[in-house]
DRENDRENLO-938536 format. One record per residue: residue number from 1; residue in three letters; x, y, z of N, C-alpha, C, CB in turn. Coordinates in pm, whole numbers, plus 32768, in hexadecimal, padded with zeros to 4 digits. Glycine has a CB too. Layout:
<nodes>
[node NUM, "ALA", [X, Y, Z], [X, Y, Z], [X, Y, Z], [X, Y, Z]] ...
</nodes>
This chain:
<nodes>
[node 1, "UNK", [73CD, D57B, 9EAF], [7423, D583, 9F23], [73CD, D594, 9F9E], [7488, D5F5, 9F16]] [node 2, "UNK", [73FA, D580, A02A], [739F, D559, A09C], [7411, D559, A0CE], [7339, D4DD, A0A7]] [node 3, "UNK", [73C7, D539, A190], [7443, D529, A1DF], [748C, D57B, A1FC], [748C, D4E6, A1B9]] [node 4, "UNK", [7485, D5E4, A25A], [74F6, D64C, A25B], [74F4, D6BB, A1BF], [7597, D5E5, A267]] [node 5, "UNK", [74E7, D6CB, A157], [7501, D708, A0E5], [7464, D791, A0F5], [7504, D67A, A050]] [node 6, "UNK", [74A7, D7C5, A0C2], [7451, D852, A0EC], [743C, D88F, A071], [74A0, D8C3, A154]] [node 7, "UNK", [73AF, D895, A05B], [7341, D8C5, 9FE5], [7339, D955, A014], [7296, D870, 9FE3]] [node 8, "UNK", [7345, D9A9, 9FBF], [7334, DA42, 9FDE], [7289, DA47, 9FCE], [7396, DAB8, 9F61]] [node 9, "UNK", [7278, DA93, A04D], [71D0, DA9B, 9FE9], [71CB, DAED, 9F96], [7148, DAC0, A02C]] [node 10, "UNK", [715F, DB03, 9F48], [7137, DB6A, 9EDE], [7185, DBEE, 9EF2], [7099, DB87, 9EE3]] [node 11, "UNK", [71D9, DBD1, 9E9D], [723F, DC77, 9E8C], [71EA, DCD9, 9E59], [72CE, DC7B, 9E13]] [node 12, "UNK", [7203, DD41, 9E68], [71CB, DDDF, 9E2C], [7235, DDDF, 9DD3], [71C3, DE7B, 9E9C]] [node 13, "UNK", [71FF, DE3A, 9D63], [7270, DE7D, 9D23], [72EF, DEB8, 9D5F], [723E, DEDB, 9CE9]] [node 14, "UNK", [72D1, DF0C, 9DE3], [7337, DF56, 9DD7], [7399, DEF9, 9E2E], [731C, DFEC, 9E03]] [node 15, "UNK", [737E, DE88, 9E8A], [73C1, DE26, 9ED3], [740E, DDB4, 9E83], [7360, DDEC, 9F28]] [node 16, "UNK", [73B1, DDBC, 9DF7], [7409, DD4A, 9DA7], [747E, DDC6, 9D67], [7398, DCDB, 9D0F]] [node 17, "UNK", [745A, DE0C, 9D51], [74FF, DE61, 9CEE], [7546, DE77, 9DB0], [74CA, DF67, 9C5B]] [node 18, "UNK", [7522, DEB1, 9DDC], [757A, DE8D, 9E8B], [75D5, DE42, 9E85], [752C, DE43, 9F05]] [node 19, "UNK", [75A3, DDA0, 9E63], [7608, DD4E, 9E7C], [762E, DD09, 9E1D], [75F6, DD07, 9ED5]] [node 20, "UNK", [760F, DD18, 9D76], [7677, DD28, 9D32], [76ED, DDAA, 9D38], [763E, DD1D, 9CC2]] [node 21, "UNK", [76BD, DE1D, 9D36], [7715, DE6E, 9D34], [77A8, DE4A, 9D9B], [76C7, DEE6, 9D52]] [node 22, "UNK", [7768, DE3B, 9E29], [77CC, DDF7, 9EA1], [7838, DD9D, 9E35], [7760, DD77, 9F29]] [node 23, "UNK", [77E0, DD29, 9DF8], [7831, DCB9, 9DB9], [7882, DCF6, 9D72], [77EE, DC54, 9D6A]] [node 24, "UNK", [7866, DD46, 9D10], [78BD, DD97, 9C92], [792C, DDD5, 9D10], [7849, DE36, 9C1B]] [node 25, "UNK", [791A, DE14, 9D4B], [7982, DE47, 9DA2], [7A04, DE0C, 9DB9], [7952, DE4F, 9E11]] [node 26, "UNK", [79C0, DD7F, 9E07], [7A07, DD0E, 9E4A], [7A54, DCCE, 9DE4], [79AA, DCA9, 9E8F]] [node 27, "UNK", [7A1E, DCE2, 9D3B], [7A78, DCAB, 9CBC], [7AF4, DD08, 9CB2], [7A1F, DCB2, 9C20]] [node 28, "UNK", [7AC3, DD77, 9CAD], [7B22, DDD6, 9C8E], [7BA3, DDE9, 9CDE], [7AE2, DE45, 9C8E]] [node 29, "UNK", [7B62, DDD9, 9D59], [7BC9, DDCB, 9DD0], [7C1E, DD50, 9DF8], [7B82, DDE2, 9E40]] [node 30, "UNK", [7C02, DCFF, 9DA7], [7C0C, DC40, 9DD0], [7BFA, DC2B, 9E1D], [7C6B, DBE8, 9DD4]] [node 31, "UNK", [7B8A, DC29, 9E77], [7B47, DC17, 9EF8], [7AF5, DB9B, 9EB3], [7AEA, DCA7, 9F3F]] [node 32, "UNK", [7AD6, DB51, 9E48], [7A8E, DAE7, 9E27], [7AE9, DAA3, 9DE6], [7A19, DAFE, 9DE2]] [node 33, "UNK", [7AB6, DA16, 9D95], [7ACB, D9AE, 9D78], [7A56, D998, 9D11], [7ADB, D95D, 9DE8]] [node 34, "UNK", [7A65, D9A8, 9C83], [7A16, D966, 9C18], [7A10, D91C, 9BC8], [79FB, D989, 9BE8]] [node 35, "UNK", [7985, D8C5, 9BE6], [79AC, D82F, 9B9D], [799A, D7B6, 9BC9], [7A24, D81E, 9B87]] [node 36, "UNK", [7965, D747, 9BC4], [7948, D6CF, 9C36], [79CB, D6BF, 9C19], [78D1, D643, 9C28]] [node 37, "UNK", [7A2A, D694, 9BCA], [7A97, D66B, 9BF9], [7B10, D6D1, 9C62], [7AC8, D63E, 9B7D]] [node 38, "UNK", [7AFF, D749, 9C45], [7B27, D784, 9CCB], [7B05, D7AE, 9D66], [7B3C, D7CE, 9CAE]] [node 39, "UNK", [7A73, D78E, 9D2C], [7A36, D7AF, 9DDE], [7A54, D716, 9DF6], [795F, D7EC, 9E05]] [node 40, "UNK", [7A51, D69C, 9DA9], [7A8A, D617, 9E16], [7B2E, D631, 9E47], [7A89, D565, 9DB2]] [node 41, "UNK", [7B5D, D64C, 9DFB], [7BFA, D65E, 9E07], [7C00, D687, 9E66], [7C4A, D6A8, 9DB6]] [node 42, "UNK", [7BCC, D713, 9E6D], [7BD3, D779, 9EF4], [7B74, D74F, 9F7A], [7B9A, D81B, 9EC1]] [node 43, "UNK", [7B06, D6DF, 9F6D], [7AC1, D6AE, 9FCB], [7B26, D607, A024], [7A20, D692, 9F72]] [node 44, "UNK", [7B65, D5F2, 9FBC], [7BC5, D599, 9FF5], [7C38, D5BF, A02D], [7BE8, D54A, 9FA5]] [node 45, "UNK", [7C53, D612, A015], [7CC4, D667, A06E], [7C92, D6CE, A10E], [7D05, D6E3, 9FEE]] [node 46, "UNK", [7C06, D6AF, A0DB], [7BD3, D705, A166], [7BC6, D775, A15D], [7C1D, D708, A1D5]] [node 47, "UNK", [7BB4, D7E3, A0EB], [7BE3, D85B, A0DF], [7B4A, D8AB, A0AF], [7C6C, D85C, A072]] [node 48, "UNK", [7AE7, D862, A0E4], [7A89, D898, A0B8], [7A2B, D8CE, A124], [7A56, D846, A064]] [node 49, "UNK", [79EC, D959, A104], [7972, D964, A18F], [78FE, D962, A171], [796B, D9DF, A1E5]] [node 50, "UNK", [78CD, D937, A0CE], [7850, D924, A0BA], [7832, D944, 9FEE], [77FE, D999, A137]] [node 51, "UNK", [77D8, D8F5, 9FC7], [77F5, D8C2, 9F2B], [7758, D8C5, 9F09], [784E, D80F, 9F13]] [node 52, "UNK", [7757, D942, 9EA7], [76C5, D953, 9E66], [76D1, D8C6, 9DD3], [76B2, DA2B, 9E18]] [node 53, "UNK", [766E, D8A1, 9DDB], [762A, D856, 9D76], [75EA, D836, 9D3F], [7622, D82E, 9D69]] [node 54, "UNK", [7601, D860, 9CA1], [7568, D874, 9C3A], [752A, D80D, 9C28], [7574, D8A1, 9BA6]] [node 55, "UNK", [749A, D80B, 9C25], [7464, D789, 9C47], [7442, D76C, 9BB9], [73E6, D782, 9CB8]] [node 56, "UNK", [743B, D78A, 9B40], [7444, D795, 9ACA], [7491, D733, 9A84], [7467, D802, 9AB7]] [node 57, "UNK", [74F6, D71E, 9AE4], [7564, D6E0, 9A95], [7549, D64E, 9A7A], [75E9, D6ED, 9ADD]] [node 58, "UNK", [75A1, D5F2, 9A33], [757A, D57E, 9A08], [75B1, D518, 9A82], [75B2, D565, 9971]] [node 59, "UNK", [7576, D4C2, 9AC5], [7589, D454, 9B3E], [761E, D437, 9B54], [753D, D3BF, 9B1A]] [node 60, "UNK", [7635, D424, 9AE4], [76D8, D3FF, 9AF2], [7740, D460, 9B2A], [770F, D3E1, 9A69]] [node 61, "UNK", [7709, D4C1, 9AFB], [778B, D533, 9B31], [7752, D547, 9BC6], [7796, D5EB, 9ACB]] [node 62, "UNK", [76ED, D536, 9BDE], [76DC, D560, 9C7D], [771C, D4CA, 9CC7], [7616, D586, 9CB0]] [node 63, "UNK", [7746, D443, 9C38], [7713, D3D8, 9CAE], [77EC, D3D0, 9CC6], [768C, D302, 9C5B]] [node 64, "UNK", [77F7, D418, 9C71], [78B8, D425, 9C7F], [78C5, D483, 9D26], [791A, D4B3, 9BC4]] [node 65, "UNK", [78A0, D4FE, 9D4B], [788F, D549, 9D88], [7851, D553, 9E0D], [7870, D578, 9D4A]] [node 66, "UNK", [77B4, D51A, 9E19], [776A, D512, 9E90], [7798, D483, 9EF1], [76C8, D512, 9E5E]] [node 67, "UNK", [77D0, D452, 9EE2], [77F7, D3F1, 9F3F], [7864, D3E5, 9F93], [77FC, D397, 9F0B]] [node 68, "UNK", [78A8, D450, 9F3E], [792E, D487, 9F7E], [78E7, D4D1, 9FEA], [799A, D4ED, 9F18]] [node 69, "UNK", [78CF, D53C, 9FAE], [7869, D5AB, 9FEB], [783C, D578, A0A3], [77BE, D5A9, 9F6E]] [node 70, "UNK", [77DA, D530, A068], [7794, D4FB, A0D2], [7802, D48C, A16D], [771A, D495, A06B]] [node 71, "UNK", [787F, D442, A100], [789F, D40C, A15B], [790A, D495, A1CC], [78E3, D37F, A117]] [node 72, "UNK", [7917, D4F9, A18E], [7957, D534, A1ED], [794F, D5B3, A233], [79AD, D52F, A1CB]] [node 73, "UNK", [7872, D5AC, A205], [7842, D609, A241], [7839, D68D, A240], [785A, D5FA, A284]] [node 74, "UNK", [7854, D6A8, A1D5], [7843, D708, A151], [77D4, D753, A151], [783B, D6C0, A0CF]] [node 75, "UNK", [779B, D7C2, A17F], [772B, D80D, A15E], [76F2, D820, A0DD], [7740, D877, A183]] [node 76, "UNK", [769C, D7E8, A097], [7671, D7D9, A03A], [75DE, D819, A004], [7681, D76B, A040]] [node 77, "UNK", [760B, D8C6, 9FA4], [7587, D907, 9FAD], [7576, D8E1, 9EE0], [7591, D9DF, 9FFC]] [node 78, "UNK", [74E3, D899, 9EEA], [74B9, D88C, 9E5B], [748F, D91E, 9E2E], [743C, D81D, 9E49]] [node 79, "UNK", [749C, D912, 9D9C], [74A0, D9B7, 9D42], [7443, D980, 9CFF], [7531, D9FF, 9CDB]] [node 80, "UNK", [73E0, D994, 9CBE], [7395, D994, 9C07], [73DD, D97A, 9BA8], [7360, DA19, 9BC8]] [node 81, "UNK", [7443, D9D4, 9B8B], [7446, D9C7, 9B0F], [7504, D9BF, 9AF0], [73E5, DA4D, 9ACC]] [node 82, "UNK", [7524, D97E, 9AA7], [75E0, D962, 9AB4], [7618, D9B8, 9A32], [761F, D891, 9A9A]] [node 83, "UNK", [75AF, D9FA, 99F7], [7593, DA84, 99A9], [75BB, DAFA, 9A17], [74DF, DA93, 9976]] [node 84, "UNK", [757B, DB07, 9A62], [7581, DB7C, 9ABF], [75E8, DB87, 9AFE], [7528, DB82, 9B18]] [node 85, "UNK", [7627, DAFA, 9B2A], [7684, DAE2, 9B90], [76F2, DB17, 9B2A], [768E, DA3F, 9BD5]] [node 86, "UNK", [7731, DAD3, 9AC3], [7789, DB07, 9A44], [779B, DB87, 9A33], [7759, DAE4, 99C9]] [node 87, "UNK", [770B, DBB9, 99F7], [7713, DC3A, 9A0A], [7757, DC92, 9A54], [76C6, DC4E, 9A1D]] [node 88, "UNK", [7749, DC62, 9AE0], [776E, DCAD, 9B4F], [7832, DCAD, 9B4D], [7718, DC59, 9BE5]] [node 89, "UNK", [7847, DC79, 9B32], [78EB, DC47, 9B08], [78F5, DC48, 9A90], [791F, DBBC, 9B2D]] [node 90, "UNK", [78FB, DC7B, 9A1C], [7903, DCAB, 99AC], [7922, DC21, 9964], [7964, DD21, 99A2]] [node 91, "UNK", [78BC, DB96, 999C], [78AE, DB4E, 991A], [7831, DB43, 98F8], [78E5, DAD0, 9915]] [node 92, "UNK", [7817, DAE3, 9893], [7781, DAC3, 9843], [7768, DA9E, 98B6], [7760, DA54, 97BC]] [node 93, "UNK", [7751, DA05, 9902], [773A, D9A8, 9951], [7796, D978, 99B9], [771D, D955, 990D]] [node 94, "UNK", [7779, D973, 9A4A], [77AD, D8F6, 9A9B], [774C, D8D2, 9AE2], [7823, D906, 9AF4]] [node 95, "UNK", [778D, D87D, 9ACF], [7748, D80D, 9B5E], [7757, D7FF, 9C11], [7781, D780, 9B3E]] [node 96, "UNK", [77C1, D857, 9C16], [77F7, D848, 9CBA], [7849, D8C2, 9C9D], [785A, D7A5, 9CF9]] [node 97, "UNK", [7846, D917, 9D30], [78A0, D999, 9D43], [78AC, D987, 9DD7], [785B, DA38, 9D10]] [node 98, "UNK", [7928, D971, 9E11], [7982, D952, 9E92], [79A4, D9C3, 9ECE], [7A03, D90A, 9E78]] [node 99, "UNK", [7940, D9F3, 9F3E], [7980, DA3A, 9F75], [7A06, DA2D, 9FFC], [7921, DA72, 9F87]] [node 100, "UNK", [7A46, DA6B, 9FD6], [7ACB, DA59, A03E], [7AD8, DAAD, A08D], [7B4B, DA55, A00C]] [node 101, "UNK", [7AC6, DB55, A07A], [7ABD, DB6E, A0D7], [7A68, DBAB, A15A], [7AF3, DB82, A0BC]] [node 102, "UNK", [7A99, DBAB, A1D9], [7A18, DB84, A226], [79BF, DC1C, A228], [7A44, DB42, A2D7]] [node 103, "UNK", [79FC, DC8F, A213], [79A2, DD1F, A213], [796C, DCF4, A19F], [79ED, DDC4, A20E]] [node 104, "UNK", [7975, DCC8, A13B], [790B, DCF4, A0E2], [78AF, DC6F, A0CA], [794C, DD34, A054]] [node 105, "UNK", [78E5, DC12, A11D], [7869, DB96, A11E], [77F6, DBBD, A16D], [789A, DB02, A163]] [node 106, "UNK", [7831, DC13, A1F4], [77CE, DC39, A244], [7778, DC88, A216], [77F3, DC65, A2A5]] [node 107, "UNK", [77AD, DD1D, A1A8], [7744, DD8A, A164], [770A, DD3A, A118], [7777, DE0B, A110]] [node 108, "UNK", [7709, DCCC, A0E6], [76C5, DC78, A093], [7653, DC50, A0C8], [770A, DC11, A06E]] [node 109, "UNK", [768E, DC05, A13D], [7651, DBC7, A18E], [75A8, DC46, A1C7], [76DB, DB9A, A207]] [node 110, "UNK", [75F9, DCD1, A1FB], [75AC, DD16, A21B], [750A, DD64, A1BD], [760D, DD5B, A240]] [node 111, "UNK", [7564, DD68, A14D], [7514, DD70, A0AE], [74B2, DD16, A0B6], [7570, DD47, A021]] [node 112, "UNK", [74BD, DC86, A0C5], [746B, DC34, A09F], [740C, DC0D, A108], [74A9, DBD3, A06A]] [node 113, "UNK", [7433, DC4C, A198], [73CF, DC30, A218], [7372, DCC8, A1E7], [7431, DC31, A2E3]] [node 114, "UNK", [73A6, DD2C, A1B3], [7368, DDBC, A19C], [737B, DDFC, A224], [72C0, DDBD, A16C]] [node 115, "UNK", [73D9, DDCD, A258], [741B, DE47, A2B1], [749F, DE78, A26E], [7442, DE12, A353]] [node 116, "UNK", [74BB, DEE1, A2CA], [7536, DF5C, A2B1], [75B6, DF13, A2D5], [7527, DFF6, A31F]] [node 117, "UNK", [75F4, DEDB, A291], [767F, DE99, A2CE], [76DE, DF12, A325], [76E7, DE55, A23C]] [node 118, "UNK", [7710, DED9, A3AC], [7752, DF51, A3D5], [77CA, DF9E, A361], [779A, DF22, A461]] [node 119, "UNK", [77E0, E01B, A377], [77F6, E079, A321], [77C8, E07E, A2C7], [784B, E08A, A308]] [node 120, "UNK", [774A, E082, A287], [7703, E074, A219], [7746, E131, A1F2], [763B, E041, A239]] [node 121, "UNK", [7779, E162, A16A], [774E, E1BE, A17F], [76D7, E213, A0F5], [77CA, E1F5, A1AA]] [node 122, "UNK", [76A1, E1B8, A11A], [7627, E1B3, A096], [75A5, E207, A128], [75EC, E0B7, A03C]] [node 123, "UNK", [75C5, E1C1, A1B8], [756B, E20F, A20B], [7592, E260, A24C], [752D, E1DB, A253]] [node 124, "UNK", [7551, E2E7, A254], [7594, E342, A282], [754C, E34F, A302], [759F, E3B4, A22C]] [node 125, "UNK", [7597, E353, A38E], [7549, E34E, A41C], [7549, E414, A443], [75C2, E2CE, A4B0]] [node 126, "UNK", [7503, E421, A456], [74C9, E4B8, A4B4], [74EF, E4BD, A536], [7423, E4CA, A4C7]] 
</nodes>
């Protein structure tokens, strides 16, 4: 992926459980979308603010998914592993996790720049 799509750099440990944990949240809460066939569903309807994707996965499932993605400008952050991503949502594997909504795309978002998303309250200010 290229073009607009955004490579996290080298996560730390404690930044990669960060923003799975966020994700597990966002499952629990239905603040996501799991699954290439639901992050397109939900990317064709417009309902998306940004869609992690395991780069692991096999061509085809990204090639159902990333074109949607891309034609409608879709923030697109690649993951390692579609093990981890699963994990994080209590399956074996996915391939695509849709985020919908916009606070926790942004703590995502903030996680993966390694700044403090506003109200972080993981930081405590003095």
């Amino acid at each position: 992926m290229s073009d607009g799509d955004s490579v996290p750099p080298a996560l730390d440990d404690v930044t990669r459980r960060k923003v799975l944990g966020l994700v597990g949240l966002g499952a629990r809460g239905r603040l996501v979308v799991i699954g290439v066939e639901q992050v397109k569903i939900a990317a064709q309807k417009g309902n998306l603010q940004m869609v992690i994707v395991a780069q692991d996965v096999s061509r085809h499932s990204l090639d159902k998914v990333v074109p949607v993605l891309r034609a409608r400008r879709v923030e697109m952050v690649e993951w390692p592993s579609a093990a981890e991503l699963g994990g994080a949502v209590g399956r074996d594997t996915t391939a695509a996790i849709g985020i919908v909504d916009q606070a926790l795309a942004r703590g995502i978002r903030g996680a993966v720049a390694g700044a403090a998303p506003a109200g972080d309250a993981t930081r405590v200010s003095r």
